[in-house]
KOLDRENBA-725850 format. One record per residue: residue number from 1; residue in one letter; x, z, y of N, C-alpha, C in turn. Coordinates in nm, 3 decimals. Atoms other than C-alpha are relative to their C-alpha. Example, Ala and Ser with C-alpha at 12.3 -4.5 7.8 and 13.67 -1.06 7.14 Angstrom:
BEGIN
+------+-------+---------+---------+---------+---------+---------+---------+---------+---------+---------+
: zanu : lumba :    n.c1 :    n.c3 :    n.c2 :   ca.c1 :   ca.c3 :   ca.c2 :    c.c1 :    c.c3 :    c.c2 :
+------+-------+---------+---------+---------+---------+---------+---------+---------+---------+---------+
:    1 :     a :   0.089 :   0.000 :  -0.119 :   1.230 :   0.780 :  -0.450 :   0.090 :   0.000 :   0.120 :
:    2 :     s :  -0.082 :  -0.006 :  -0.119 :   1.367 :   0.714 :  -0.106 :  -0.077 :   0.073 :   0.109 :
+------+-------+---------+---------+---------+---------+---------+---------+---------+---------+---------+
//
This chain:
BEGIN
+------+-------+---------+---------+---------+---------+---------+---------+---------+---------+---------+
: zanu : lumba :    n.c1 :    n.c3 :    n.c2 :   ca.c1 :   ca.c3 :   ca.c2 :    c.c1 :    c.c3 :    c.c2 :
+------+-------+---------+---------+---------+---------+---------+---------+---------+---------+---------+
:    1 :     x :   0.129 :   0.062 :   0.019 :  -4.500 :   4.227 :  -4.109 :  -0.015 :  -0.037 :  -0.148 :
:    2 :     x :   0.063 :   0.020 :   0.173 :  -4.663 :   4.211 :  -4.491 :  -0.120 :  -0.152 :   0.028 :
:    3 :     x :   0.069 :   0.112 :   0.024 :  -4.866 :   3.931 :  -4.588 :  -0.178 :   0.001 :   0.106 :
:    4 :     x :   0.099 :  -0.067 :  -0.055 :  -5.198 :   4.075 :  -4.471 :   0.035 :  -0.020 :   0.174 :
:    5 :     x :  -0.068 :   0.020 :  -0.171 :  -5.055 :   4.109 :  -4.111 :  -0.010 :  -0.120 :   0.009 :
:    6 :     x :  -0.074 :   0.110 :  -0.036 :  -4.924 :   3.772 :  -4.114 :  -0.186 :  -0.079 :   0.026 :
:    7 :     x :   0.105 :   0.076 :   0.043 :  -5.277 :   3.608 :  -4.229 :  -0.044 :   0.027 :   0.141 :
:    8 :     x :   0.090 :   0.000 :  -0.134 :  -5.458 :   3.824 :  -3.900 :   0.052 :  -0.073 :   0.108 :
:    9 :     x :  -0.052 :   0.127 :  -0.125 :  -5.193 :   3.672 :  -3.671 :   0.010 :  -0.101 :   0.000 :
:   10 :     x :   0.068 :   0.119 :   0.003 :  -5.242 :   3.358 :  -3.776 :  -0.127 :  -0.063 :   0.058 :
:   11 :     x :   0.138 :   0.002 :   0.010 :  -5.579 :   3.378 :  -3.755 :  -0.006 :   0.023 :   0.187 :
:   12 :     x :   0.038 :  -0.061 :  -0.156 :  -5.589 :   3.554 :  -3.387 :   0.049 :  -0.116 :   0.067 :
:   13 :     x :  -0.096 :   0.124 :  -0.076 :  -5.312 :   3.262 :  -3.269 :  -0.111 :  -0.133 :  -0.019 :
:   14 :     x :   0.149 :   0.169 :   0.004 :  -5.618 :   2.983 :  -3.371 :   0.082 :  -0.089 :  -0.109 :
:   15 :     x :  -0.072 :   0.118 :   0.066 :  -5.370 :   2.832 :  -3.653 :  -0.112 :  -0.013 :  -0.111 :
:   16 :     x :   0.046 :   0.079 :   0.121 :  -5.618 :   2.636 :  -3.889 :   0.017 :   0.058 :  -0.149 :
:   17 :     x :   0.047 :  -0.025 :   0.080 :  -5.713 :   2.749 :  -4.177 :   0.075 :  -0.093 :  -0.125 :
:   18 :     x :  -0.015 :   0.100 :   0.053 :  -5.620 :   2.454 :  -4.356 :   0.153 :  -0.022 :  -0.018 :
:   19 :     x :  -0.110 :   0.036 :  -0.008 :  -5.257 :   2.443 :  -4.239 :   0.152 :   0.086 :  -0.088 :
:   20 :     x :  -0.056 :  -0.108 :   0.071 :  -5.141 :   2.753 :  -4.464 :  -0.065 :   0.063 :  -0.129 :
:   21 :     x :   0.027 :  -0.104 :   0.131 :  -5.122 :   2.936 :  -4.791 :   0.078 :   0.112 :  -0.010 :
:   22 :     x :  -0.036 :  -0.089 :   0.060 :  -5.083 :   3.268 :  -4.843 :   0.004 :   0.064 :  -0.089 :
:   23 :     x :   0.026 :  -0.041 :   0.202 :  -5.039 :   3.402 :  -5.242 :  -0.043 :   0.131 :   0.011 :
:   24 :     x :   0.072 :  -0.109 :   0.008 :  -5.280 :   3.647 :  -5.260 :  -0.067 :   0.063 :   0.150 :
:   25 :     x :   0.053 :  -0.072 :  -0.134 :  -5.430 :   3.681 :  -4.930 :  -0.052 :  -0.151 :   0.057 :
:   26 :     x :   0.102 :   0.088 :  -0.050 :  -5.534 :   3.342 :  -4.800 :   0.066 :  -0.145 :  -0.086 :
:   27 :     x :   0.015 :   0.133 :   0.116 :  -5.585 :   3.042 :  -5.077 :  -0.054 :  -0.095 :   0.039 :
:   28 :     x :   0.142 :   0.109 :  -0.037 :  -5.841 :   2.767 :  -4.908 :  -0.028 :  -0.072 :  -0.094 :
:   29 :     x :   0.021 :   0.116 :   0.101 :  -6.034 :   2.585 :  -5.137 :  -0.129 :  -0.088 :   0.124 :
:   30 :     x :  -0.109 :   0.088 :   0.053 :  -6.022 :   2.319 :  -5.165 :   0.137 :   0.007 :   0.031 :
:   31 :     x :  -0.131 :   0.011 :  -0.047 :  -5.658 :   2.318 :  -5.171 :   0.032 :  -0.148 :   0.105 :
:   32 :     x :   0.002 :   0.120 :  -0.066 :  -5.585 :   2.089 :  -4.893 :   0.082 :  -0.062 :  -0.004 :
:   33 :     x :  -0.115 :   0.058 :   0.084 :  -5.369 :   1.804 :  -4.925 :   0.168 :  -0.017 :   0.047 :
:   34 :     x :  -0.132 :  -0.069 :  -0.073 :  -5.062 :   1.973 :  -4.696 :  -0.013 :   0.114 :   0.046 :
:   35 :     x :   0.060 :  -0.138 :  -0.100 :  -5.001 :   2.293 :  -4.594 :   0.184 :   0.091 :  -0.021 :
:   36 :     x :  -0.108 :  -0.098 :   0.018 :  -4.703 :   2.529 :  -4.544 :  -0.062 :   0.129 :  -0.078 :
:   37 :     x :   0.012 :  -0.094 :   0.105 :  -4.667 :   2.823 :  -4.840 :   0.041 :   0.111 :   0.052 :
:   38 :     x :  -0.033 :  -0.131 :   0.001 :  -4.559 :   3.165 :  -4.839 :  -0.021 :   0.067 :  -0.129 :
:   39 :     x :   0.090 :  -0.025 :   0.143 :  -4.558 :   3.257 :  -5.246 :   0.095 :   0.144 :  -0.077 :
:   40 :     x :  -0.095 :  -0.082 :   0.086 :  -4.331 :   3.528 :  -5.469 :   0.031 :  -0.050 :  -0.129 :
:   41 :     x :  -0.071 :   0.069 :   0.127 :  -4.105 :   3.344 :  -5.716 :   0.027 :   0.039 :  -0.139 :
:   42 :     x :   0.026 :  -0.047 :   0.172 :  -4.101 :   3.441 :  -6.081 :   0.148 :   0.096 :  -0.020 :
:   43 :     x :  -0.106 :  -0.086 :  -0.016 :  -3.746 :   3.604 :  -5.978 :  -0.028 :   0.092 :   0.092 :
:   44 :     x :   0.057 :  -0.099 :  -0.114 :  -3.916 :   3.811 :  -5.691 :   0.053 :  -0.024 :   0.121 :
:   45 :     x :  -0.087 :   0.042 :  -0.095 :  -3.724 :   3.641 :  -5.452 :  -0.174 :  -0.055 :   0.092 :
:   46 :     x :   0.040 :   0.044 :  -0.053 :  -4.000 :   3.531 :  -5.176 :   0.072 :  -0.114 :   0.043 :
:   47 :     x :  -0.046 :   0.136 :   0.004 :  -4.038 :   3.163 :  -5.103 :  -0.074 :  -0.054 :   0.101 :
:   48 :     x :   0.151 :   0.081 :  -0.063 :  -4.156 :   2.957 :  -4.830 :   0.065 :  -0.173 :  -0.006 :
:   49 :     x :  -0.014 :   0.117 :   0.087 :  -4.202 :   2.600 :  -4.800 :  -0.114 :  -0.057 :   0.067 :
:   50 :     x :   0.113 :   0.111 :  -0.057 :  -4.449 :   2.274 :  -4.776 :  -0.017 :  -0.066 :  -0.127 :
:   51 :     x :   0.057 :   0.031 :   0.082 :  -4.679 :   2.154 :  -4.992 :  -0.051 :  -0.140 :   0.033 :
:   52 :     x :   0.032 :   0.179 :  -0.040 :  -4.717 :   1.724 :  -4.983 :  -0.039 :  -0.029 :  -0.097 :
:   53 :     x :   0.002 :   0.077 :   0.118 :  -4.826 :   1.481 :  -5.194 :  -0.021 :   0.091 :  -0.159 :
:   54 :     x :   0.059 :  -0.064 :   0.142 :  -4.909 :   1.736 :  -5.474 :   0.113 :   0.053 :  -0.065 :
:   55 :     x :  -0.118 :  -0.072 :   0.024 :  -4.566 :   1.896 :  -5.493 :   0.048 :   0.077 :   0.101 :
:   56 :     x :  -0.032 :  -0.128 :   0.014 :  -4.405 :   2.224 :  -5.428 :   0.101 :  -0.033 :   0.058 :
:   57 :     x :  -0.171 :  -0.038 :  -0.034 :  -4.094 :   2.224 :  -5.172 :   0.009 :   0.094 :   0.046 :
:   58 :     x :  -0.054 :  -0.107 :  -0.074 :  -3.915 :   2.521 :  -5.094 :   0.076 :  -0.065 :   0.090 :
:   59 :     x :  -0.079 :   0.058 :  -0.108 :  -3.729 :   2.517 :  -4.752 :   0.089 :   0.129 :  -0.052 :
:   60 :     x :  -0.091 :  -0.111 :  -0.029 :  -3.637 :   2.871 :  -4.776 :  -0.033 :   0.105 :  -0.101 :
:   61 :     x :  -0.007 :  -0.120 :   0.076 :  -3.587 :   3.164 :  -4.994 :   0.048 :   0.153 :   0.008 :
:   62 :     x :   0.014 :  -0.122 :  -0.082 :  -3.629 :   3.527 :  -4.854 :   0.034 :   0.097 :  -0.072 :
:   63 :     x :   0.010 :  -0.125 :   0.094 :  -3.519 :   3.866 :  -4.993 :  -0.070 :   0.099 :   0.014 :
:   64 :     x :   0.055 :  -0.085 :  -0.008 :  -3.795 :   4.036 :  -4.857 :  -0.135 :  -0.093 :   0.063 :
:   65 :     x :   0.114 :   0.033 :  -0.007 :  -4.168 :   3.989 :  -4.810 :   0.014 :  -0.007 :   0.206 :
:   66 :     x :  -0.012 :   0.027 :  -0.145 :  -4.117 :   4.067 :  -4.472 :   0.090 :  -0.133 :   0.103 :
:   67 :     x :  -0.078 :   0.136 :  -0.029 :  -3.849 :   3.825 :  -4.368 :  -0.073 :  -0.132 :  -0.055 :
:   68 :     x :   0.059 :   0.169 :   0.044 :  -4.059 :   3.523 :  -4.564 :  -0.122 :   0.000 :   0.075 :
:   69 :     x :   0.142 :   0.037 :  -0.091 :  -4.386 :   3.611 :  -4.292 :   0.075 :  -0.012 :   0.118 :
:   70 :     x :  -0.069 :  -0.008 :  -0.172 :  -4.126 :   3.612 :  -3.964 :  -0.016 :  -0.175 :  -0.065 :
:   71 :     x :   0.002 :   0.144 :   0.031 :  -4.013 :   3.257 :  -4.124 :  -0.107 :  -0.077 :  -0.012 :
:   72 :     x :   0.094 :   0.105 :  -0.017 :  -4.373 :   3.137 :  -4.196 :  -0.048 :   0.036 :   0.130 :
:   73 :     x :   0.065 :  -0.049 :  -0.082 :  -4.504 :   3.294 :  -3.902 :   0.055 :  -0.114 :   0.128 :
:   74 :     x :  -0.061 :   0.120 :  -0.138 :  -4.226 :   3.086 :  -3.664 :  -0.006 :  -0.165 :  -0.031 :
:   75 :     x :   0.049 :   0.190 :   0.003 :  -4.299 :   2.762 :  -3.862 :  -0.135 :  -0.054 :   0.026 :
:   76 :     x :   0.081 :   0.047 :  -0.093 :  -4.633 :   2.762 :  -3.771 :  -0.070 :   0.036 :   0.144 :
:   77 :     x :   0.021 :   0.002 :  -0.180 :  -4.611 :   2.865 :  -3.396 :   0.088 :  -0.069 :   0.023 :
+------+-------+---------+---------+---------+---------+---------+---------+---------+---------+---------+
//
């Protein structure tokens, strides 16, 4: 599953709009003020994660695009 994928099954499953970011495929603006990530790290390493209080945590760090949408995909089902 690629990013794209991930976004429709999200979407089909009824998960909120609000509750996710995907880098380059689903952004919400306003950025809302929590949300689980899914981003590509400046080393290419995929990254996911939760966004609080106006900071950036990684949980996890993926070596493939695919493996970082199974991981966001099971944190928000």
């Amino acid at each position: 599953m690629e990013r794209q994928e991930l976004h429709a099954a999200l979407n089909e499953a009824g998960v909120a709009d609000s509750c996710y970011r995907i880098e380059g495929v689903h952004e919400p603006v306003p950025t809302p003020t929590d949300f689980l990530f899914l981003r590509q790290a400046s080393d290419g390493v995929w990254e996911t994660g939760v966004y609080e209080r106006g900071t950036y945590e990684v949980i996890a760090r993926h070596p493939s695009e695919q493996v970082a949408c199974a991981h966001l995909l099971h944190l928000l089902l």
